[in-house]
C-alpha positions as CSV (number, residue, x, y, z in Angstrom):
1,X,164.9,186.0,121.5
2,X,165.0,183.1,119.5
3,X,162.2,180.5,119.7
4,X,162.6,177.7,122.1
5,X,164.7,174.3,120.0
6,X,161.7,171.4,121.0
7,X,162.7,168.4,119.7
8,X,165.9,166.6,117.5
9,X,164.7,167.1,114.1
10,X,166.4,168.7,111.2
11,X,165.6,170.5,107.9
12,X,168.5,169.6,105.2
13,X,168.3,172.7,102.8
14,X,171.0,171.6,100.6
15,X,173.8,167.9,100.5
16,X,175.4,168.2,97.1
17,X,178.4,166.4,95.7
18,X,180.5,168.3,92.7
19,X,183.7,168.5,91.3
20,X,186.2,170.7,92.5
21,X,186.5,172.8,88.7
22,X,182.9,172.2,88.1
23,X,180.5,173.5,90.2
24,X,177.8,173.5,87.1
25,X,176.6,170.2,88.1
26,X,176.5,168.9,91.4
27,X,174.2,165.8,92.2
28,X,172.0,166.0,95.2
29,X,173.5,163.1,97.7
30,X,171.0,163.7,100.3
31,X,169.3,160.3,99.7
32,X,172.6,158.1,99.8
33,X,173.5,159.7,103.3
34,X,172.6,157.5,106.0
35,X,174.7,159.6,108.5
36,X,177.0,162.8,108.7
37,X,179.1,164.3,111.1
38,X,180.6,168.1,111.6
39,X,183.5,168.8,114.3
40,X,184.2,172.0,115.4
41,X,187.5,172.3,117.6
42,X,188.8,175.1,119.5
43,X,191.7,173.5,119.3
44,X,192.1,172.6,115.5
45,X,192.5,175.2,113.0
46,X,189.4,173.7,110.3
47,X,186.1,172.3,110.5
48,X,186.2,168.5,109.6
49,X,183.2,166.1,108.5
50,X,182.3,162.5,107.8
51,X,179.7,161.4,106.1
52,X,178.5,157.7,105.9
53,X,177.1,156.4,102.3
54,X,174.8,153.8,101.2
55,X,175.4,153.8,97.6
56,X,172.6,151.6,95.5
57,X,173.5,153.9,92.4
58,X,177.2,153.3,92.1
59,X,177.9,157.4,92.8
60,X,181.7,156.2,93.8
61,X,182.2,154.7,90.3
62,X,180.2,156.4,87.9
63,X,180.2,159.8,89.0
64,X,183.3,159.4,89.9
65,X,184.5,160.2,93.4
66,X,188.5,160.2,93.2
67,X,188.6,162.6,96.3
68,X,188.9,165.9,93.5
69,X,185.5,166.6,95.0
70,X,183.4,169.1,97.2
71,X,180.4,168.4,99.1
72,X,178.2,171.4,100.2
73,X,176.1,171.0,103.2
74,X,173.3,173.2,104.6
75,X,171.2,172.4,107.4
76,X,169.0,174.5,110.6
77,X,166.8,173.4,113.6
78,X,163.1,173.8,112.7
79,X,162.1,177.3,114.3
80,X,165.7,178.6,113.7
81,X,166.1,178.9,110.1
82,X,167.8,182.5,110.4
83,X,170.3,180.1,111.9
84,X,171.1,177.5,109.8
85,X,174.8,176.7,108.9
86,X,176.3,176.1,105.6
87,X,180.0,174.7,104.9
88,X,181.8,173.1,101.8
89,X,183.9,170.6,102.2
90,X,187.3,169.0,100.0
91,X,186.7,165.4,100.0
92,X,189.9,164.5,101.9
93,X,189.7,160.1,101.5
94,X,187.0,157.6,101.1
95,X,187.1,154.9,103.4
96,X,187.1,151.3,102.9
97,X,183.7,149.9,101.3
98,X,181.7,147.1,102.3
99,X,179.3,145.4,100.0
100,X,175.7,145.1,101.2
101,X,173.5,142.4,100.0
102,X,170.3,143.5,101.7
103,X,170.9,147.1,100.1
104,X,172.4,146.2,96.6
105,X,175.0,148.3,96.9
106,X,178.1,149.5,98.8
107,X,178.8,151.1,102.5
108,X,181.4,153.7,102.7
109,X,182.6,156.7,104.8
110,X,183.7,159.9,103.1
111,X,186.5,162.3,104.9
112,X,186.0,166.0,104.0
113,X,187.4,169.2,105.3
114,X,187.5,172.6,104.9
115,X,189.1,173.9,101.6
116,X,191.6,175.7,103.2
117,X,193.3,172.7,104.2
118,X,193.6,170.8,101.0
119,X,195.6,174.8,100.0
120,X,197.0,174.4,103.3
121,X,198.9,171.2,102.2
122,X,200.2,172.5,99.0
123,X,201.9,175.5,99.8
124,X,205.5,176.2,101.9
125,X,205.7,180.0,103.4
126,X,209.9,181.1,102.9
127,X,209.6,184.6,104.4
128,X,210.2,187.1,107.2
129,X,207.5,187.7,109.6
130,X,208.2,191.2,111.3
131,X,205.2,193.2,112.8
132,X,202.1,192.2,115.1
133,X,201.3,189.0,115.4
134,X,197.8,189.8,115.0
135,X,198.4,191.3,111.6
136,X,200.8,188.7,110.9
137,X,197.8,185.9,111.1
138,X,195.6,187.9,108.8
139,X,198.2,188.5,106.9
140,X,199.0,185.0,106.1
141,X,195.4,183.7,106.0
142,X,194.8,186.4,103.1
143,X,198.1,185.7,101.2
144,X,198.8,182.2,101.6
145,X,195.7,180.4,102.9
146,X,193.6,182.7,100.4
147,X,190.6,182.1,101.9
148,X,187.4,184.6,101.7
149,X,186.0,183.6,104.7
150,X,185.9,186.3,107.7
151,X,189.1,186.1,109.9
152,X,187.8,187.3,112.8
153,X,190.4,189.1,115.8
154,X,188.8,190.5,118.9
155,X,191.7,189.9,121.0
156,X,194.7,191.7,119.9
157,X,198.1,191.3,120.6
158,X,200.6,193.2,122.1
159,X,204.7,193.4,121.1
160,X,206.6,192.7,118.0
161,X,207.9,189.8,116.5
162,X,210.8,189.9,113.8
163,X,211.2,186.1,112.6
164,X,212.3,184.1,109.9
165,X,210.0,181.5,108.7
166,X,211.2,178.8,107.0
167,X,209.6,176.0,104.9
168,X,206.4,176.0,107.4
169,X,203.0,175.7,105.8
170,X,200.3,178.1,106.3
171,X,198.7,176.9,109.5
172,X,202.0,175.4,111.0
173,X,203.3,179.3,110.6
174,X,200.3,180.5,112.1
175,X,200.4,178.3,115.2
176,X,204.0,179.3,115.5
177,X,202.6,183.0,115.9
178,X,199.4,181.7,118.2
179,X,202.3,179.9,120.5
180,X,204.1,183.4,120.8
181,X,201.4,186.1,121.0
182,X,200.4,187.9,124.2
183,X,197.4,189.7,124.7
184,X,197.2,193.3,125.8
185,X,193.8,193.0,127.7
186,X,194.0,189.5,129.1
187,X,196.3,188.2,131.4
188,X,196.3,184.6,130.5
189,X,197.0,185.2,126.9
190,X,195.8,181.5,126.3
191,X,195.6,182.5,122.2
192,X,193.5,179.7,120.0
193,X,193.3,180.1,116.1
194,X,189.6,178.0,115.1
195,X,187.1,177.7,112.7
196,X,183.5,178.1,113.5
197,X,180.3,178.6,111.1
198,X,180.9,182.6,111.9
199,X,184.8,182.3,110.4
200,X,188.0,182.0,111.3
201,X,188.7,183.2,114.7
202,X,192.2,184.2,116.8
203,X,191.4,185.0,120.5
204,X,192.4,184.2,123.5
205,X,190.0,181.0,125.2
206,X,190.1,184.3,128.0
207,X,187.9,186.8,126.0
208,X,185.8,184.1,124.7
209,X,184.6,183.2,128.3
210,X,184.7,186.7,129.6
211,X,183.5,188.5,125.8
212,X,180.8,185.4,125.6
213,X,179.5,185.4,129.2
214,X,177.2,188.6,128.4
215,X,173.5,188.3,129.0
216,X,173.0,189.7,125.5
217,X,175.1,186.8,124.2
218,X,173.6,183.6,126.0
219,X,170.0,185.1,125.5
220,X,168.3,182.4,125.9
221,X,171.1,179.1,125.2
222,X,170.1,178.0,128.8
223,X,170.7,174.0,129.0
224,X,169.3,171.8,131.9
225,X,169.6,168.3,132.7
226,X,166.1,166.9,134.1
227,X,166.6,162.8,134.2
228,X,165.0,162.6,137.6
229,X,161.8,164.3,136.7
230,X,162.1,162.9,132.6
231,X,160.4,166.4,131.5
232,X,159.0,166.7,128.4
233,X,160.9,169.4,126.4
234,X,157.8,170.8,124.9
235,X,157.0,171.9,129.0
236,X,160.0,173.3,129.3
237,X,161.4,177.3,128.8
238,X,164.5,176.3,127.9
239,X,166.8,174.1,126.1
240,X,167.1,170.4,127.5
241,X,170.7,168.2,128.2
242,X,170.3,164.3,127.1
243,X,173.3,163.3,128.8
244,X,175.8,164.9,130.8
245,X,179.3,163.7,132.1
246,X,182.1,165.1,134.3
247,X,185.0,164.2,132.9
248,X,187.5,166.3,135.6
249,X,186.5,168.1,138.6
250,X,190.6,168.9,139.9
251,X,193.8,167.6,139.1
252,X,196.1,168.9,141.9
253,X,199.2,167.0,140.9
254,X,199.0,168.2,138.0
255,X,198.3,171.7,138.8
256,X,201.2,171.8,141.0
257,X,204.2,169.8,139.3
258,X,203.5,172.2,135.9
259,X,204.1,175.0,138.1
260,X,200.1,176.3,137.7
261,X,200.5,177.4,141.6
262,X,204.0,178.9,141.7
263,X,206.3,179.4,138.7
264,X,209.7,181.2,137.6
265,X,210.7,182.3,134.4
266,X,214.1,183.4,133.8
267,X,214.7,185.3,130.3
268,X,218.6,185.3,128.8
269,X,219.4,188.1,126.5
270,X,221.3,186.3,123.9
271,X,222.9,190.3,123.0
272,X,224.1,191.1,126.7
273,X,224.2,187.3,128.1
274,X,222.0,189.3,131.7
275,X,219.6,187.5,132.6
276,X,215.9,189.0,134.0
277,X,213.6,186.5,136.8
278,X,209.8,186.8,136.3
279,X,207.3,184.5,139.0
280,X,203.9,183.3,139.0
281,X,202.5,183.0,141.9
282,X,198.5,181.7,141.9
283,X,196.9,183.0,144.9
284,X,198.8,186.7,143.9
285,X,197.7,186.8,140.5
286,X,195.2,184.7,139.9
287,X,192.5,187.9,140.4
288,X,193.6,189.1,137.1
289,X,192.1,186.3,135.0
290,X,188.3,186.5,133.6
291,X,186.1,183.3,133.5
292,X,182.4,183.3,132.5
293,X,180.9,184.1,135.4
294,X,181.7,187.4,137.3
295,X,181.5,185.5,141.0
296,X,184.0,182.9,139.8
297,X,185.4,180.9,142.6
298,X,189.4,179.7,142.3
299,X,189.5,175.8,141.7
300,X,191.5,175.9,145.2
301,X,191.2,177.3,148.5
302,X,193.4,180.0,150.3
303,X,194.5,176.9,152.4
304,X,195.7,174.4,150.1
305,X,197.4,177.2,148.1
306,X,199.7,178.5,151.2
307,X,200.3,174.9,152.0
308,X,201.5,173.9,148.3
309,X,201.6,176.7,146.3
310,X,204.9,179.0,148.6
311,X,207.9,177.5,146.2
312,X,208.2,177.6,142.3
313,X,207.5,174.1,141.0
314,X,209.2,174.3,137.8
315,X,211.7,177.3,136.0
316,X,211.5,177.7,132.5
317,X,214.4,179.5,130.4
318,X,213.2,181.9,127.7
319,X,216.0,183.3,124.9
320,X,215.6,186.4,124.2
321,X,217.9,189.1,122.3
322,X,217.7,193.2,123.5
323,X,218.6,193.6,119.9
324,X,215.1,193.4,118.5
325,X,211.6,195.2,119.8
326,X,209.8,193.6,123.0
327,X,208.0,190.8,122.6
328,X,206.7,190.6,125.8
329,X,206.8,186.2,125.5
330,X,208.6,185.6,129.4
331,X,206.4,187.9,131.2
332,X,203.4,185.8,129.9
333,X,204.3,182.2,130.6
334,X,203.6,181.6,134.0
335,X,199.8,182.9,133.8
336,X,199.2,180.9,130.6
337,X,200.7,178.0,132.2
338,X,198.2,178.6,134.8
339,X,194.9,179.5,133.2
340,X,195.1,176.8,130.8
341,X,195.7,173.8,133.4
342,X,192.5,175.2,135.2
343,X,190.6,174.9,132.1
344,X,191.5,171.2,132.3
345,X,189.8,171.0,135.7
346,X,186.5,171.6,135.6
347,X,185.2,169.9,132.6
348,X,182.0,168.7,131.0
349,X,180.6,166.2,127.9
350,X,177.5,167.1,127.3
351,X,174.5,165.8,124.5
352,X,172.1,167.6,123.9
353,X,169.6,167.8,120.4
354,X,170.4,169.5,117.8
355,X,171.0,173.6,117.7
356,X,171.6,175.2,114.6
357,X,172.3,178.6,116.7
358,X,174.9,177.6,118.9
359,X,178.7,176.5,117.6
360,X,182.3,176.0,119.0
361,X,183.2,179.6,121.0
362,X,180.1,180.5,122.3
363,X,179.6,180.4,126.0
364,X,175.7,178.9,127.6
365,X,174.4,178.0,130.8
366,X,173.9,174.8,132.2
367,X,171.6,174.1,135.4
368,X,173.4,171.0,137.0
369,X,170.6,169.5,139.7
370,X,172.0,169.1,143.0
371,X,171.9,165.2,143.7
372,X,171.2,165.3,147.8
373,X,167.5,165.5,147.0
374,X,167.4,168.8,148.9
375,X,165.8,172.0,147.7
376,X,168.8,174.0,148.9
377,X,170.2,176.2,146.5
378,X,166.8,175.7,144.3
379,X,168.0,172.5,144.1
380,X,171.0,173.3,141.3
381,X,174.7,171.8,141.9
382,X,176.0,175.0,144.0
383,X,179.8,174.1,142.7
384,X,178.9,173.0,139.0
385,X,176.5,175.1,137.2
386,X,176.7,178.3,135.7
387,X,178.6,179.7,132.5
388,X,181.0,176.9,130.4
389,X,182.3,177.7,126.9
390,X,181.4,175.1,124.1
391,X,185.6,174.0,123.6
392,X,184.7,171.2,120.9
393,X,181.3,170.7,119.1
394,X,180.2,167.7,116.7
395,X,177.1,168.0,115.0
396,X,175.4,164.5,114.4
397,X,172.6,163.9,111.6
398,X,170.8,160.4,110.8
399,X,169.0,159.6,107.8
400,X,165.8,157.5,109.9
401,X,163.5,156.6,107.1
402,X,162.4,158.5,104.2
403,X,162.0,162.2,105.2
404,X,162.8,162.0,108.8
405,X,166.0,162.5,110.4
406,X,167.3,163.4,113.3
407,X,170.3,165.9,114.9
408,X,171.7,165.7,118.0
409,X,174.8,167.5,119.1
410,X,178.3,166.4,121.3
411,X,179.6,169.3,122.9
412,X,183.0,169.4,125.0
413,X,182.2,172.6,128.1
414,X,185.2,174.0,129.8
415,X,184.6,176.8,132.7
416,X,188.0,176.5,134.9
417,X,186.3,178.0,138.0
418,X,183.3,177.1,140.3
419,X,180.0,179.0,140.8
420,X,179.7,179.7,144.0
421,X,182.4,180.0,147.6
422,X,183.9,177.1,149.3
């Protein structure tokens, strides 16, 4: 188990600037950094960063930085070193700069990103694409992207796909593939492709709730928020929340004019011209999906769903031609439709301080108090707390004074059920 995070601070191991050919002789930066950010995104292929500079040595000039740099960043919560991350960076821009008197020197903001990207941007993939699509993403993250760090595929895919890909870059091509696989475990097939500190990752957003929800992997990432009390974290067993928001709690419009209730796919074979009719129907189905907790209660009652949810909202038209191997894509769309507008519902911001262990993918618990000042329930939201996955992550380090900084952390937390019945 690891040992209990107690406060915000930091330990910088490592903030170097070098050239991209010349990685002889970086200059420690660590000093000029009055502030740095890291974002982690389910949603976006690379790890982005921005780091604020107080330059009083005139780095941007005589060094110089012409955005043909990296910066290498390494950085752990005391008590977790084992668990300290590490990521380079391609300068991407540098920001406008602002002279300041009081500091004799200049105020700027640097844009960096993984490395893949800047390859990302320089290359056009001209090629057929036939095979799995899970092989296909390896495939072009070794031979085009050419990066060495772990692509990581727990989820994979079912089907064939026989496609011509024409002048798409590397992660447009691979987003094409995401958009088309369909998982042969989990119903939703709700594919992301991400960046974390473990790698790159393809899954569906299904296995990491299900996959992450294990005892063994939350251990001990147990977050609660304790404003009424103001609990010192040093008393506490468990990780504290600094601020927590509900951003969406339902959305039934929504839910019901994209079809998430009732749905119809019709599939035309471009060979024959026959057409097949696949439906969605929610309250049918909907025992299929996996969320993080293993009670998970639907988003709607049996009630509201026979009253709205009897009649297809929306049909979608799928092409399809007999003449090449299943791909499985019509059969799919009406649970992914589904899954992903619940995972809209439900939905948390969350700050908490800084956690070198934790990063975008992993699922924790958060203890929500109940607000009727009641001890019912052990006084925990009955609805609200539980299992979420961390969806979007950004890591926030200030230079105070001197030696001391500070790390807090911005987390997005997506569950798309309840805890308990209705």
């Amino acid at each position: 188990m690891a040992q209990t995070v107690v406060d915000n601070s930091v330990i910088i191991k490592s903030l170097k600037l070098s050239k991209l050919d010349d990685s002889k002789s970086p200059i420690d930066i660590t000093p000029q950094v009055v502030e740095f950010s890291v974002y982690e995104d389910i949603k976006f292929p690379v790890i982005r960063a921005e780091f604020i500079i107080a330059d009083a040595n005139d780095i941007a000039s005589t060094f110089p930085i012409i955005c043909e740099e990296k910066i290498e960043v390494e950085f752990y919560t005391p008590g977790l070193e084992s668990a300290s991350v590490k990521y380079t960076f391609n300068v991407n821009s540098v920001g406008s700069c602002s002279y300041q008197t009081q500091l004799k020197g200049k105020l700027y903001v640097i844009e960096a990103i993984s490395q893949e990207f800047a390859t990302n941007a320089s290359k056009l993939i001209n090629e057929k694409h036939k095979g799995n699509i899970s092989d296909l993403i390896s495939m072009v993250c070794e031979n085009h992207l050419k990066t060495k760090k772990q692509v990581i595929i727990n989820d994979p895919t079912k089907g064939n796909e026989d496609t011509l890909i024409s002048r798409l870059r590397p992660f447009q091509a691979i987003d094409f593939h995401r958009k088309r696989a369909v998982s042969k475990k989990y119903e939703s097939s709700s594919y992301v492709f991400f960046e974390n500190k473990r790698g790159f990752n393809f899954c569906t957003i299904e296995y990491l709730l299900d996959s992450g929800s294990s005892q063994e992997k939350i251990n001990d990432k147990r977050f609660v928020l304790d404003t009424p009390n103001n609990t010192n974290i040093r008393n506490l067993s468990y990780r504290n929340i600094i601020a927590l928001n509900n951003i969406s709690l339902a959305d039934n419009t929504t839910k019901m004019t994209s079809g998430s209730l009732n749905m119809r796919v019709k599939r035309f074979d471009l060979l024959t011209g026959t057409v097949e009719v696949s439906s969605y129907v929610n309250k049918e189905q909907q025992s299929k999906f996996k969320f993080s907790s293993k009670t998970a209660t639907p988003i709607n009652t049996s009630s509201f769903e026979d009253r709205y949810g009897k009649t297809p909202a929306i049909s979608l038209l799928v092409p399809y031609s007999s003449e090449f191997q299943e791909n499985y894509i019509g059969g799919s769309l009406g649970a992914k439709h589904s899954y992903v507008n619940k995972l809209d519902q439900n939905l948390f911001y969350a700050h908490i301080n800084g956690d070198t262990e934790i990063t975008v993918g992993d699922v924790i618990t958060i203890d929500v108090p109940s607000t009727d000042g009641g001890t019912a329930g052990g006084g925990k939201d009955r609805l609200l707390q539980g299992n979420y996955l961390i969806s979007k992550l950004r890591h926030i380090v200030k230079n105070l004074s001197g030696l001391q900084r500070s790390h807090t952390m911005s987390i997005e937390l997506i569950k798309g059920s309840y805890e308990d019945t209705i």
